[in-house]
C-alpha positions in Angstrom: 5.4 20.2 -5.5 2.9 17.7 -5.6 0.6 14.7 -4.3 -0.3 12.1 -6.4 -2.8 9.3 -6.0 -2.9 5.8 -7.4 -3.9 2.4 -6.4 -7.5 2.6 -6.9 -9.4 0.0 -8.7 -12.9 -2.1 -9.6 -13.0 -4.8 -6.3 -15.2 -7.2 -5.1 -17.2 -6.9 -1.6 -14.5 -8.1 1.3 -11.6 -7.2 -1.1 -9.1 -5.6 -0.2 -6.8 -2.8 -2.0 -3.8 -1.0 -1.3 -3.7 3.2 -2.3 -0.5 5.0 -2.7 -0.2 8.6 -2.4 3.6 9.7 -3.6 5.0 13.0 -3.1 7.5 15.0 -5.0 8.9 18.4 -4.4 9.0 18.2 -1.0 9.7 15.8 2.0 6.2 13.9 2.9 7.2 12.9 6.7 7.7 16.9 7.3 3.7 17.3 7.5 0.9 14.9 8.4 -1.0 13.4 5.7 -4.8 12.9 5.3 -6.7 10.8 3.3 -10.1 12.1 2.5 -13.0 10.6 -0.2 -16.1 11.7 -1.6 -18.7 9.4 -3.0 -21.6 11.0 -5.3 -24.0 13.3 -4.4 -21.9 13.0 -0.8 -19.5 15.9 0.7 -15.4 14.9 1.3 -15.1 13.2 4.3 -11.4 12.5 6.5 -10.6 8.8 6.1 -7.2 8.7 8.2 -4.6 10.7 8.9 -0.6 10.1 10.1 1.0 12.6 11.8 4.3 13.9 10.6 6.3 11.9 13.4 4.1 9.2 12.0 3.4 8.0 15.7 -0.5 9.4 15.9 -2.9 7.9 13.4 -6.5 8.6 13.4 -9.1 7.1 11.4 -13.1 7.7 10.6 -15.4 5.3 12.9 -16.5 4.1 9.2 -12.9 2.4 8.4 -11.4 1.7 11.9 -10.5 -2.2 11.9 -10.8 -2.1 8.2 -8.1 0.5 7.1 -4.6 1.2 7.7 -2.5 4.3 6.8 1.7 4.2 6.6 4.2 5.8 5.2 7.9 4.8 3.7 10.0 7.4 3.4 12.4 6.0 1.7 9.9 6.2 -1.2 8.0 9.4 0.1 4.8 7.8 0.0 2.3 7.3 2.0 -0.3 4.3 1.7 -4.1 3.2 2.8 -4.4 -0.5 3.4 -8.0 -1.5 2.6 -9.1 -4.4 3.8 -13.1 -5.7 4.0 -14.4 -3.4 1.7 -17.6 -2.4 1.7 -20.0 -1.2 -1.3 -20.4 2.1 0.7 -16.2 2.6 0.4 -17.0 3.5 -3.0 -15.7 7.1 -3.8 -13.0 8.7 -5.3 -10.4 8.7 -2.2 -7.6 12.3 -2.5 -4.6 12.4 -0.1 -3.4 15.9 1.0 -1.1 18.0 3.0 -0.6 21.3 4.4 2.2 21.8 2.4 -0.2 21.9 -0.7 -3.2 24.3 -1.0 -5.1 22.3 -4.1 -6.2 18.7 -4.2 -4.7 16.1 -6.5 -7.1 14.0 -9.5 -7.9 11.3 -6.7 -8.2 7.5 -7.3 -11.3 5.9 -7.9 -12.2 3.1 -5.5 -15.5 1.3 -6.6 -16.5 -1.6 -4.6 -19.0 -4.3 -6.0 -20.1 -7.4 -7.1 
């Protein structure tokens, strides 16, 4: 049972990139899904989350506009859309879920010129 991240990536200012959080072991539209991220020196912080339905998503005041969370179920992944990045979305970004009581290795997401 796990969570794993991937996606992240070296991008310019106003770039946009697309992180992918796939889930094996277990059935990823049973639970909700948050994506969190922690830049240095900073503490994790809740990007978005989609509810298990899939119908309530909630995003940080930071991202909203900017960031989009979804899920295909078909592939048992759930992604975050990043569009107009900024040099402060810099961190490394973790997905989780109830069903799993430790985090995964994260993606890093550095943005800059």
């Amino acid at each position: 049972v796990q969570l794993v991240e991937s996606g992240g990536g070296l991008v310019q200012p106003g770039g946009s990139l697309r992180l992918s959080c796939a889930a094996s072991g277990f059935t990823v539209s049973s639970y909700s899904l948050t994506w969190y991220r922690q830049a240095p020196g900073k503490e994790r912080e809740l990007v978005a989350t989609i509810s298990s339905g899939g119908a309530k998503r909630n995003y940080a005041d930071s991202v909203k506009g900017r960031f989009t969370i979804s899920r295909d179920n078909a592939k048992n992944t759930v992604y975050l859309q990043m569009n107009s990045l900024k040099p402060e979305d810099t961190a490394i970004y973790y997905c989780k879920s109830p069903r799993l009581s430790s985090w995964g290795q994260g993606t890093q997401v550095t943005v800059s010129s």
